[in-house]
C-alpha positions in Angstrom: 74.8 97.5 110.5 75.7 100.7 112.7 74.6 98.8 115.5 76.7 95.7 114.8 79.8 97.9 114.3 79.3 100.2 117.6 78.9 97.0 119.5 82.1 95.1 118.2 84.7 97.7 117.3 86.1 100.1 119.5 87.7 102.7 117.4 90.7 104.7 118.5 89.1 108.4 118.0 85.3 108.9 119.8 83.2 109.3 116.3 79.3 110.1 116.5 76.6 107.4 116.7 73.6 109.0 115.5 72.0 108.1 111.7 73.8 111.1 110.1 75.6 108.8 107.9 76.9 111.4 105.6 78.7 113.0 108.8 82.7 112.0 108.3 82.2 112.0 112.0 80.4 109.0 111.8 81.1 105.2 113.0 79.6 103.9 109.6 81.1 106.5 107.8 83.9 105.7 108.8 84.1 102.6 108.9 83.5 102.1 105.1 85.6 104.7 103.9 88.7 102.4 105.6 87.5 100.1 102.9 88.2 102.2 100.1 91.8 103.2 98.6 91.9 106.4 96.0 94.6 104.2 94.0 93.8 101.3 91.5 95.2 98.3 92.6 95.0 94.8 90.8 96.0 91.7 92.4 99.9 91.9 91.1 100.1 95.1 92.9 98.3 95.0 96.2 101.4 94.0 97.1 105.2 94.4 94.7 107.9 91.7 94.8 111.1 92.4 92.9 114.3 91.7 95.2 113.3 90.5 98.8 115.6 88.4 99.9 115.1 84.9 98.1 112.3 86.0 95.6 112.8 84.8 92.0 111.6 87.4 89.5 110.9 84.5 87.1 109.2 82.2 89.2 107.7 84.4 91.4 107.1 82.7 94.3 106.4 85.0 97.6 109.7 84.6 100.1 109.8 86.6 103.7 107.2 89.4 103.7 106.5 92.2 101.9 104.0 94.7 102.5 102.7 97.9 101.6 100.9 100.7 103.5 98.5 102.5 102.1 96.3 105.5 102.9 92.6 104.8 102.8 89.7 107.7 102.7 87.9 109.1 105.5 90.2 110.1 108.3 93.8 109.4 106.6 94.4 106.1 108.1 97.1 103.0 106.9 95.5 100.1 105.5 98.6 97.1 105.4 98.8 94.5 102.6 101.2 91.8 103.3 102.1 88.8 102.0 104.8 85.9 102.5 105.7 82.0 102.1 103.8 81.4 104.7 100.5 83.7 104.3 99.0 81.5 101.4 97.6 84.6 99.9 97.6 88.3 100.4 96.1 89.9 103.6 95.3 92.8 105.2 96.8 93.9 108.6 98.1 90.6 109.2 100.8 90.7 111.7 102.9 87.8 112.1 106.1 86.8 114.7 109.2 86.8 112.2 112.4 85.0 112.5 114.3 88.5 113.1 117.3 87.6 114.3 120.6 88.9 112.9 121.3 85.7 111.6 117.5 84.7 111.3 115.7 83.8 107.7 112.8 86.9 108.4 110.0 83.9 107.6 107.2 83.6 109.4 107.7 81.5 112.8 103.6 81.9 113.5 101.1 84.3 113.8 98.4 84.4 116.7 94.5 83.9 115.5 93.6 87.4 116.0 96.9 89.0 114.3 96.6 87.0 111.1 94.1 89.8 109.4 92.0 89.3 106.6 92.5 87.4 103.2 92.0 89.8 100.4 93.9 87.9 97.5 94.8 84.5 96.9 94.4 81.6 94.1 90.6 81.1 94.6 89.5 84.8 94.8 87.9 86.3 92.2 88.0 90.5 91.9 85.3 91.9 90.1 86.8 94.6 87.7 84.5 98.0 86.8 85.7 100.6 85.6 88.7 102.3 87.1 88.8 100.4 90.1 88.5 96.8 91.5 86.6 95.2 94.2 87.7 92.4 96.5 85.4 90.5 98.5 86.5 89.6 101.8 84.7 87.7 104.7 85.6 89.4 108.0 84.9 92.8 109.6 87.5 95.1 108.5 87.9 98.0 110.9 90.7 100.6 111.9 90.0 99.8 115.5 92.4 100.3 118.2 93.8 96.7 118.2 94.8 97.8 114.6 96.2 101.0 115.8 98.0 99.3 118.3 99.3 96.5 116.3 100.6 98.8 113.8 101.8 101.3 116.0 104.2 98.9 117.8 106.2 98.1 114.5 108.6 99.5 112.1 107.1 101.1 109.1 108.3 101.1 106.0 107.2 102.8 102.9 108.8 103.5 99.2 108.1 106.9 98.3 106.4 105.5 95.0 103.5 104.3 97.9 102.6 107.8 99.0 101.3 108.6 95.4 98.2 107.4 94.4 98.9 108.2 90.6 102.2 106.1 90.4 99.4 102.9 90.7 96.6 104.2 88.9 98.0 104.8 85.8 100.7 101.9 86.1 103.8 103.9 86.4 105.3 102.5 89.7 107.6 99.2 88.7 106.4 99.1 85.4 108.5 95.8 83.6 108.3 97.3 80.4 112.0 98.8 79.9 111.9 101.2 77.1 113.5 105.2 77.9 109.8 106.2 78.1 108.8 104.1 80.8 112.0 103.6 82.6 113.2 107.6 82.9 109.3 109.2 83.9 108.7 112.6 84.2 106.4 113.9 86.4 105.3 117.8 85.9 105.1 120.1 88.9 104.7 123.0 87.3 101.0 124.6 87.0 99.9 121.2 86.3 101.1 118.9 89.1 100.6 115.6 88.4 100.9 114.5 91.9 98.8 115.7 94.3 101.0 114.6 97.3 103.9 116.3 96.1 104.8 120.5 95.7 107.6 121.6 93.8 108.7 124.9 95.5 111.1 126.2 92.8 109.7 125.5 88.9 113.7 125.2 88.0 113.2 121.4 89.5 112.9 118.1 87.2 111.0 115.6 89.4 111.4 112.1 87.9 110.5 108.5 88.8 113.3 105.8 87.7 112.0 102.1 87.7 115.3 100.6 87.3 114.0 97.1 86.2 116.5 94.7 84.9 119.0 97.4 86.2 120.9 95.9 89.6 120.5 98.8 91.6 120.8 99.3 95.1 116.9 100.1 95.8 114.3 98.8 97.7 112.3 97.2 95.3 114.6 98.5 92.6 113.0 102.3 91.8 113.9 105.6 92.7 113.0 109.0 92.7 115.5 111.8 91.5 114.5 115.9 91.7 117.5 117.6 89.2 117.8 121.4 89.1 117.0 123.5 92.6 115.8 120.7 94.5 113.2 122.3 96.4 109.9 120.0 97.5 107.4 119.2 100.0 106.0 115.6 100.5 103.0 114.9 102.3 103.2 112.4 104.5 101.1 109.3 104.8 99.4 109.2 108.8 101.2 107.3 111.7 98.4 104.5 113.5 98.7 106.0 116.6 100.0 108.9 118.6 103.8 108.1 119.9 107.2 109.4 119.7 108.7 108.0 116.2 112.2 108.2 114.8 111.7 109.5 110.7 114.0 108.1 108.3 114.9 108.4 105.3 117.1 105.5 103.1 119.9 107.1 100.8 123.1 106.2 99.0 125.4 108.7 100.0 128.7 109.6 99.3 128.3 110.6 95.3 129.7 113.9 94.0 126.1 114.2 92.7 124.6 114.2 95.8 124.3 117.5 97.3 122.9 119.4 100.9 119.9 119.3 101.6 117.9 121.1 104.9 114.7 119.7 106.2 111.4 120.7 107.6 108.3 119.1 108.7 105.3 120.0 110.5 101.4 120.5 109.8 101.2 123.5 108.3 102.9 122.8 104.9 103.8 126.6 104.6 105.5 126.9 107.9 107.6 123.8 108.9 110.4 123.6 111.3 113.4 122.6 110.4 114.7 119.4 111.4 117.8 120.0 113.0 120.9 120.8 110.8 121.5 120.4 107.0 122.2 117.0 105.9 125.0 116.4 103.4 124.1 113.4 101.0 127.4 113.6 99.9 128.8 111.7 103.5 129.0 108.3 102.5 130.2 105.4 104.9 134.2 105.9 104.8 133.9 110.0 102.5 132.5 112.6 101.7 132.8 113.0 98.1 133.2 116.6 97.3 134.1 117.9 93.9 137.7 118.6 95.0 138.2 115.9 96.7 137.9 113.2 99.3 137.2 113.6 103.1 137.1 111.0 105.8 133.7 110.5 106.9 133.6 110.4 110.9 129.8 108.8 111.2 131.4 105.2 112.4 130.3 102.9 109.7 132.4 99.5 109.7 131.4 96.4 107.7 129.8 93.8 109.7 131.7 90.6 111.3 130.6 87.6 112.5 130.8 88.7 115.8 126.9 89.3 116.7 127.6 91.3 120.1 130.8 93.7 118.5 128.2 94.6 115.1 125.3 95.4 117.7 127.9 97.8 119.3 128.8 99.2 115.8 125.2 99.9 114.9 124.6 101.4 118.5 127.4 103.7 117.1 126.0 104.6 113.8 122.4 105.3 115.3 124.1 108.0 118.0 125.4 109.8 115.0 121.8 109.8 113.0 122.3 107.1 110.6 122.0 103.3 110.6 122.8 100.8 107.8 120.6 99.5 104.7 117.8 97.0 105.6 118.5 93.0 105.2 115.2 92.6 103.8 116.3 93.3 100.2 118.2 92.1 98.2 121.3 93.7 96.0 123.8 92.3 93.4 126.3 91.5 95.9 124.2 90.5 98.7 121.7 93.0 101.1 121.2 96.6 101.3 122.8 96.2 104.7 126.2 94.7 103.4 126.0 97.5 101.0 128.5 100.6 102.0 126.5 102.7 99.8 122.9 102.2 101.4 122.2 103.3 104.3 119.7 105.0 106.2 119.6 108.7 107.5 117.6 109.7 110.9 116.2 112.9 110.1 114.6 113.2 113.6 112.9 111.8 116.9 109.1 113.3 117.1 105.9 113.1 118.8 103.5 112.5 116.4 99.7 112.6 116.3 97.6 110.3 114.2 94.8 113.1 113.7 97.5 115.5 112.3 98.7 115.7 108.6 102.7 115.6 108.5 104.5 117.5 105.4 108.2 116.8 105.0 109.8 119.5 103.0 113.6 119.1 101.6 115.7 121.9 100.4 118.9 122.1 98.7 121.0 124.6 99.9 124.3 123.9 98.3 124.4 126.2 95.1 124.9 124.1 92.3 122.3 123.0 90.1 124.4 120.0 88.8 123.3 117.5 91.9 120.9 115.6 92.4 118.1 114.7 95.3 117.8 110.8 95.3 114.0 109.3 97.2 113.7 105.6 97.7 111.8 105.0 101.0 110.9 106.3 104.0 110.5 104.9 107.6 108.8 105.7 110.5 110.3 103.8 113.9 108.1 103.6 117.4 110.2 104.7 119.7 109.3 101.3 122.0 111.5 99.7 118.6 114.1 101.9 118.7 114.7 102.4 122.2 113.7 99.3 123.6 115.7 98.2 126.4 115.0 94.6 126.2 115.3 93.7 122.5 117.6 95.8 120.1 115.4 96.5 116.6 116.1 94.2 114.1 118.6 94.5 111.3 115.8 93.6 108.6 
């Protein structure tokens, strides 16, 4: 088995080919760890569909894509469910040509043999369940080699923040449908006891929560939230990038409420010595004001609703990028049509940064207006290859 694997996968980072198999820095040590996720998944969540464009909570028939990323053992690397109208199941690091245009459906217009990855879920499968985790069989080499790293590393990632904890699947917190106060308004000690272990609460005055907002209409990727209450103080830790490259970090928000407040950010590797990421960042500047408690300011970030002219809204966004933030993604879907149309979501650039795939990232986020009464809102997270957001040829995609 080592053999066959050193022969037909040519991993991104040199790892050791001698029979020390118990070595992390070993090609079959590896390579089975990427097969193994610290989360329990079943079937209904190896992937979550709630309001992508098109789906039908009550059918629930898959629509344009949806994927998650996930962070396997061994080396921290991402492992990429995906699934669509046109995928016939659920697979892994499939990567597929999308209809993308700004007035394009986002389905799949074809996918080339060796990008379409490797069914893990679909109506003839059959999971075998033990106890506290579940096994899928699959019939292809699965491998985080560097045509994975490469495939990955050349699109837009993005994650909701209820991905980067394991516990939020384990123990069936994340999107739960059951509605109730107790499972819709979670609380997740930080104290002494943290219940996640991706996740330090810096100042024990904070109230970290998870809202699923089910049955709700809010104006969320995939309908949840996160919300810290008190002295927002907190360090994530942030899942790996596939490959080393310069990538734009962002972070999606709905600003502009009185409760939002301001909020400085770090990030780095050493989780008790970040660098801050340029200046504060006032949630409370929304697309048109800043909501402050006494009173209304104009907001100067150039956010105008889109037109049907193609060429003058690729201008407008062009804008909005220059001054760190862009509009809401098309890909979901909101009560009065997309997080893009939305004024009130929108994305924030927290920073351009060269970024190493060997390195562990922490992103820490600090309140500094003092008043306890606000609140720090967490949906999802993005991180943009530069040859996406800069490209010179093709403008990224408004999905």
């Amino acid at each position: 088995m080592a053999g066959y694997i050193q022969q037909n996968c040519q991993f991104p980072k040199n790892y050791r080919n001698d029979q020390d198999y118990s070595n992390p820095e070993n090609t079959l040590y590896q390579f089975v760890t990427y097969h193994l996720l610290n989360r329990l998944l079943t079937p209904s969540t190896l992937v979550n569909h709630y309001n992508e464009l098109g789906y039908n909570t009550s059918t629930r028939m898959p629509t344009i894509p949806v994927c998650e990323y996930y962070t396997t053992m061994g080396d921290r690397r991402l492992l990429r469910t995906y699934e669509s109208a046109e995928s016939n199941g659920i697979y892994l690091n499939r990567f597929p040509i999308l209809d993308n245009s700004r007035k394009g459906s986002y389905h799949e217009l074809s996918c080339a043999p060796e990008k379409t990855g490797i069914c893990v879920w679909n109506s003839t499968a059959s999971p075998i369940s033990i106890i506290n985790a579940v096994i899928y069989p699959i019939n292809q080499l699965l491998a985080f080699d560097q045509n994975t790293a490469d495939n990955m590393g050349s699109i837009r990632l993005r994650m909701d923040v209820a991905s980067i904890f394991p516990e939020m699947a384990t123990n069936d917190i994340r999107l739960s449908e059951i509605t109730d106060a107790s499972h819709f308004n979670v609380y997740l000690p930080c104290d002494q006891y943290p219940y996640l272990d991706d996740l330090t609460v810096n100042n024990f005055e904070s109230k970290f929560c998870y809202w699923t907002g089910r049955g709700r209409g809010w104006q969320n990727m995939q309908g949840d939230e996160f919300c810290c209450q008190g002295w927002q103080d907190i360090t994530l830790r942030l899942p790996p990038v596939p490959r080393r490259g310069t990538y734009e970090l962002r972070l999606g928000i709905q600003p502009g409420s009185t409760l939002r407040g301001i909020f400085q950010l770090y990030l780095g590797t050493e989780p008790d010595n970040l660098l801050p990421l340029g200046f504060p960042v006032d949630f409370r500047q929304g697309a048109y004001y800043i909501n402050t408690s006494s009173g209304q300011i104009p907001s100067s970030i150039g956010y105008e609703d889109d037109t049907n002219d193609d060429y003058y809204d690729q201008m407008r966004d062009n804008e909005l990028h220059e001054n760190g933030y862009m509009k809401g993604c098309q890909q979901y879907a909101v009560s009065n049509g997309t997080m893009r149309g939305s004024n009130i979501c929108l994305r924030r650039i927290l920073g351009r940064l060269t970024m190493d795939s060997d390195k562990t990232y922490y992103l820490r986020i600090k309140n500094v207006l003092d008043d306890r009464g606000k609140y720090l809102y967490l949906d999802y997270i993005e991180f943009c290859p530069k040859e996406v957001y800069a490209n010179p040829y093709e403008p990224e995609d408004i999905w």
